[in-house]
MIDO-738603 format. One record per residue (C-alpha): y negated, x, z. Coordinates in steps of 0.1 Angstrom, whole numbers. Example, Ala and Ser with C-alpha at 12.3 -4.5 7.8 and 13.67 -1.06 7.14 Angstrom:
BEGIN
@c2 45&c1 123&c3 78 .
@c2 11&c1 137&c3 71 .
//
This chain:
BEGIN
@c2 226&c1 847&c3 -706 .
@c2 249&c1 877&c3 -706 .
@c2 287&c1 885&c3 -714 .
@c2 309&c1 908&c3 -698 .
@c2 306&c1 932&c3 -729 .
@c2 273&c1 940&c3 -705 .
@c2 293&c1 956&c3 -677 .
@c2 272&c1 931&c3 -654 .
@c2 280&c1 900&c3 -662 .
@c2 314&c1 872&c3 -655 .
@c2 322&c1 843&c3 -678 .
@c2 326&c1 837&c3 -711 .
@c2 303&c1 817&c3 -730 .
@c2 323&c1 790&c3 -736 .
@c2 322&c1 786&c3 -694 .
@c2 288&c1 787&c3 -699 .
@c2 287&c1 760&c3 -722 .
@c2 310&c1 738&c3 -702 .
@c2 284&c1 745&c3 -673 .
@c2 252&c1 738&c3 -692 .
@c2 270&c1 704&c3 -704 .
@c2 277&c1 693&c3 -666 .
@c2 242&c1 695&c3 -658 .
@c2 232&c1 677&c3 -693 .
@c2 211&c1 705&c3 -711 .
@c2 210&c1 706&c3 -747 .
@c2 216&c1 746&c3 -756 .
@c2 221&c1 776&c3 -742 .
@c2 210&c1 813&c3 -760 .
@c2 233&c1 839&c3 -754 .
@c2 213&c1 876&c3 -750 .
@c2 233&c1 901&c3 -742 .
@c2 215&c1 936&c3 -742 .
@c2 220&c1 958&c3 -773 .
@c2 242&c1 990&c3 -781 .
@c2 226&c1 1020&c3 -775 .
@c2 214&c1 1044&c3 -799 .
@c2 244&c1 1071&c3 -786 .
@c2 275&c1 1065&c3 -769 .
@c2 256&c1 1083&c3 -737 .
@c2 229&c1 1057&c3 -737 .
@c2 231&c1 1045&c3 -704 .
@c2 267&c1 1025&c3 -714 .
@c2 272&c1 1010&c3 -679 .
@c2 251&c1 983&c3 -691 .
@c2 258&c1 977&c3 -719 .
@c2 281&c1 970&c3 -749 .
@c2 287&c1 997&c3 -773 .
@c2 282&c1 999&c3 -813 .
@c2 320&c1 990&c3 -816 .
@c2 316&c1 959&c3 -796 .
@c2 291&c1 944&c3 -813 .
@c2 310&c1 923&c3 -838 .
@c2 331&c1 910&c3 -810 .
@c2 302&c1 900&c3 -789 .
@c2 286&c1 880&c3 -825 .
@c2 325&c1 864&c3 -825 .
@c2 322&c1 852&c3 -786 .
@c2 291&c1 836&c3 -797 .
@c2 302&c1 818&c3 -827 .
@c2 336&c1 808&c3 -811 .
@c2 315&c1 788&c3 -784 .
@c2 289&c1 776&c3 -808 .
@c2 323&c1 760&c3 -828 .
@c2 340&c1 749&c3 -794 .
@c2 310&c1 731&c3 -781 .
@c2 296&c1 719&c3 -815 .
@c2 281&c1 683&c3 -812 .
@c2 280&c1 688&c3 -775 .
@c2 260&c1 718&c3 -763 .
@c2 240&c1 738&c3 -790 .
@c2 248&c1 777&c3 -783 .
@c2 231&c1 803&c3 -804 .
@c2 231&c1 835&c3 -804 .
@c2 204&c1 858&c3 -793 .
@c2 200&c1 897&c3 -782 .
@c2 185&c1 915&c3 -756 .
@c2 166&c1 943&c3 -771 .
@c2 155&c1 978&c3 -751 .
@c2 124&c1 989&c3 -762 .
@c2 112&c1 1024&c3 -764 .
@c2 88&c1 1040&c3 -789 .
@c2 104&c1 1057&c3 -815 .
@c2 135&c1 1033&c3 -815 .
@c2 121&c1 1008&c3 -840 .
@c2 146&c1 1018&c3 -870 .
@c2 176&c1 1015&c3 -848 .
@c2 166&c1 982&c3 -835 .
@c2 158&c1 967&c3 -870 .
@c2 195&c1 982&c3 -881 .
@c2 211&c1 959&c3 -852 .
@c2 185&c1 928&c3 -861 .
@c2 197&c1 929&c3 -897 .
@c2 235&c1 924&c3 -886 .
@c2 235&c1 891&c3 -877 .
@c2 214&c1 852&c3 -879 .
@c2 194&c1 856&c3 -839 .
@c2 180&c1 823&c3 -827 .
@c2 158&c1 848&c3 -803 .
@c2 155&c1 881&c3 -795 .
@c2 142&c1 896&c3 -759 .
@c2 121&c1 923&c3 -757 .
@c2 137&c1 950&c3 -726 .
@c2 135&c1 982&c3 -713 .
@c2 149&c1 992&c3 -679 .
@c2 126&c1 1016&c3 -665 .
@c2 149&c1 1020&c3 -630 .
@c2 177&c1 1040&c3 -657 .
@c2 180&c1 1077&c3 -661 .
@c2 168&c1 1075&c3 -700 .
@c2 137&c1 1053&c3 -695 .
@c2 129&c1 1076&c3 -661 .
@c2 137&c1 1111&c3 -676 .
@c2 117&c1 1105&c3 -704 .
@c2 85&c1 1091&c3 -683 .
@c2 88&c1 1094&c3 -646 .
@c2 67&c1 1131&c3 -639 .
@c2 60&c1 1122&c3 -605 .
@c2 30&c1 1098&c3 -608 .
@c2 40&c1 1065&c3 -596 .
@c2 5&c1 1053&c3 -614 .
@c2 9&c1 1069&c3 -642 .
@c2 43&c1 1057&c3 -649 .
@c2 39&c1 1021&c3 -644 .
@c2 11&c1 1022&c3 -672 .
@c2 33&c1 1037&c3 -698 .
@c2 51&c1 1011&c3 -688 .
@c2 25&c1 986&c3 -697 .
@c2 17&c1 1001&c3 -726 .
@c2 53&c1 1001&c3 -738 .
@c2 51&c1 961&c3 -732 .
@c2 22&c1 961&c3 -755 .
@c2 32&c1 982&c3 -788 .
@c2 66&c1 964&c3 -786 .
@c2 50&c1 931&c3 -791 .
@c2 29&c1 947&c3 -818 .
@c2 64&c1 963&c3 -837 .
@c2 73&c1 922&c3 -848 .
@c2 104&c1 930&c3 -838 .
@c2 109&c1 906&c3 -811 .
@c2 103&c1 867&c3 -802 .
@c2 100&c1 875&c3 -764 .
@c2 90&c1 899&c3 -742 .
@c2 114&c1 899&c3 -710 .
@c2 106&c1 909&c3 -674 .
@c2 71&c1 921&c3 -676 .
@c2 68&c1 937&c3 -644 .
@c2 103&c1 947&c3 -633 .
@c2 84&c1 978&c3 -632 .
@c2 78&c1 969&c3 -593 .
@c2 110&c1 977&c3 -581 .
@c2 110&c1 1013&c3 -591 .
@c2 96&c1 1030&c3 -563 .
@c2 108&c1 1025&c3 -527 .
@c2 75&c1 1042&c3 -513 .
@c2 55&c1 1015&c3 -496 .
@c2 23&c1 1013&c3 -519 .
@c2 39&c1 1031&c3 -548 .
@c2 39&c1 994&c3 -567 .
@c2 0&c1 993&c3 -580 .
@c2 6&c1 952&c3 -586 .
@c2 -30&c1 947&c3 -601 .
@c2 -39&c1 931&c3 -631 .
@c2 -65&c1 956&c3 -642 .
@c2 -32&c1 981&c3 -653 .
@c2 -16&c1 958&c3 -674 .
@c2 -52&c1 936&c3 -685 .
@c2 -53&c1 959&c3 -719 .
@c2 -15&c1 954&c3 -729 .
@c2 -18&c1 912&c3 -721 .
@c2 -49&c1 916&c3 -744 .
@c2 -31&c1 937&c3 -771 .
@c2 1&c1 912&c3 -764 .
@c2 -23&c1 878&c3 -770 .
@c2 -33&c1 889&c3 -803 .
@c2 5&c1 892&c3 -816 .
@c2 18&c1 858&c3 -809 .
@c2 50&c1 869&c3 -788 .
@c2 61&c1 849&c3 -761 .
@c2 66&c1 866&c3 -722 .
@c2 87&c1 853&c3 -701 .
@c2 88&c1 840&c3 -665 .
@c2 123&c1 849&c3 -653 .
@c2 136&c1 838&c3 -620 .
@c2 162&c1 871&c3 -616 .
@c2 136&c1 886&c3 -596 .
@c2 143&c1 862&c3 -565 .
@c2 174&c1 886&c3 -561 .
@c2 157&c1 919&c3 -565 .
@c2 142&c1 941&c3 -540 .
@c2 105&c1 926&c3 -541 .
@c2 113&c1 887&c3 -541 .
@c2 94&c1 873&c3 -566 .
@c2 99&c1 862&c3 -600 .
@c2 91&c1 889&c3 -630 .
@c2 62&c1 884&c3 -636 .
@c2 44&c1 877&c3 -603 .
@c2 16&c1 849&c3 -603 .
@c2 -8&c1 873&c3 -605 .
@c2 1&c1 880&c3 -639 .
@c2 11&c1 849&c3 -647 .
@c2 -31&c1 837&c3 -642 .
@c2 -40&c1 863&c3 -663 .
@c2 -12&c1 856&c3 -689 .
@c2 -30&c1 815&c3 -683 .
@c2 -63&c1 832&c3 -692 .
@c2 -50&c1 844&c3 -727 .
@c2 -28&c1 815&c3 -732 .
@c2 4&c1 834&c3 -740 .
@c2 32&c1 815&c3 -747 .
@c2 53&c1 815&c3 -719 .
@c2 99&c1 812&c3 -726 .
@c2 119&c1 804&c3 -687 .
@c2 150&c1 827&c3 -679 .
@c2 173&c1 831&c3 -653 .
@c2 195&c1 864&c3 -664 .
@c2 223&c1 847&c3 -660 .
@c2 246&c1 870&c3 -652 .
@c2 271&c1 845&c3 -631 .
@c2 263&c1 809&c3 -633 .
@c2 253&c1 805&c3 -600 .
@c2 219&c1 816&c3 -607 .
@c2 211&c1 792&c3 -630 .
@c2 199&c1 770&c3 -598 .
@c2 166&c1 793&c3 -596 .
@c2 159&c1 779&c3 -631 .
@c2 142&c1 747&c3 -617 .
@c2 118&c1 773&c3 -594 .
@c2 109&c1 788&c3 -628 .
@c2 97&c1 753&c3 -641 .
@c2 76&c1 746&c3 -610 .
@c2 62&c1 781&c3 -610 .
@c2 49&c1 776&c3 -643 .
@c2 36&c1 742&c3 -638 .
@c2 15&c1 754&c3 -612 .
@c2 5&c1 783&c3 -630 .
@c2 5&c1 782&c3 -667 .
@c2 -13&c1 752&c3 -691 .
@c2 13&c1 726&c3 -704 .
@c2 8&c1 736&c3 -741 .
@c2 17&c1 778&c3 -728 .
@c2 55&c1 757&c3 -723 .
@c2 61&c1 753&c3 -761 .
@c2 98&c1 754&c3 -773 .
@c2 112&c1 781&c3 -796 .
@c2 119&c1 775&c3 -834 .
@c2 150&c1 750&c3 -837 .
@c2 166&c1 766&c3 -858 .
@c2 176&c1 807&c3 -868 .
@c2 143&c1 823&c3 -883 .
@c2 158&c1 855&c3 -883 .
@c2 183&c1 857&c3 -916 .
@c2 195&c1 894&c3 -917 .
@c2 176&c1 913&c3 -940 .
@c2 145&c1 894&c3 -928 .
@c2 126&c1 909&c3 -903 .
@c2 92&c1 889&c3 -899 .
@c2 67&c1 888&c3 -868 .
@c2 78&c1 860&c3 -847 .
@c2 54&c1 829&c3 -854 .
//
């Protein structure tokens, strides 16, 4: 779930809370995405350095509102690139995260200028491989929206869509322990389909990695693709791929272990 420190999102978290408590769920996680590393790092998306305290005081005054009636913790949603790792462990250390995502948005000028040389091919498997040494930095409990590499290229054919590109990074991502996660957002992106597709989700079955549901809630609304998600992953994941998510905060500033 977002804020509208994102640039993208409506509601505050509190409304989010109220909304979770009509349809009787127990929490909510809060993951906004992360400052940038410079004021020029794509900032339409996102809140800056200087908004980061607020965004950990919108957290904490739902978490207080709703205390005793809807569990709201606070989590972050991380962009990934190699290189970044110091910078993301500075913004890890500022705060108690119940969970952080693992994102990189490779539709944006930085993520495209820095990779995109023309090859749709090539592109897509630094993409993977990106997926795969962020699981291995221990920096995050979940990597989010595995394939939304697919709705890059407009080209009909451009989006390669097998397995065999991203088979090494699931293997690499296995090993680690880090969760991926089905998200239903992708029902309102160009290719219909939830990130990742079911093709990955088999092979993500095969290597049982733990599997976390999200929605990107960016207005409430699409909270009602959330039940699509479960089935989805009924059909294609084992039960025991479900698992919850520690309980409580693991992450203490100052404490930056591989997630568990």
């Amino acid at each position: 779930m977002h804020t509208p420190l994102c640039k993208h999102a409506s509601g505050q978290p509190e409304e989010y809370a109220a909304a979770a408590a009509r349809r009787r769920l127990a929490g909510i996680v809060i993951t906004c995405h992360n400052p940038g590393p410079s004021p020029d790092w794509s900032p339409q998306v996102r809140m800056s350095i200087n908004q980061f305290d607020e965004y950990v005081d919108m957290v904490a005054r739902a978490r207080e509102a709703w205390h005793g009636r809807v569990d709201v913790r606070l989590g972050l949603e991380c962009d990934y690139l190699p290189g970044m790792e110091t910078w993301i462990e500075s913004l890890l250390n500022r705060a108690p995260y119940h969970h952080v995502l693992r994102f990189h948005q490779p539709q944006l000028d930085y993520y495209r200028d820095a990779y995109d040389h023309g090859d749709p091919v090539a592109f897509q498997q630094t993409y993977f491989d990106h997926l795969a040494q962020s699981a291995e930095s221990g920096l995050f409990d979940t990597i989010a929206h595995p394939d939304l590499v697919k709705n890059v290229f407009r080209t009909p054919g451009a989006w390669i869509g097998c397995w065999t590109m991203c088979g090494g990074s699931l293997d690499c991502i296995s090993r680690t322990g880090v969760a991926m996660e089905l998200n239903t957002s992708g029902l309102h992106k160009r290719i219909r389909e939830m990130n990742p597709n079911s093709t990955i989700l088999a092979e993500m079955r095969l290597r049982d990695i733990p599997v976390v549901i999200g929605s990107m809630l960016t207005t409430w609304p699409r909270g009602r693709d959330f039940c699509r998600g479960w089935i989805a992953a009924r059909c294609w994941l084992r039960a025991n791929q479900l698992l919850p998510r520690p309980s409580t905060s693991r992450r203490e500033p100052g404490n930056r272990s591989a997630p568990a």
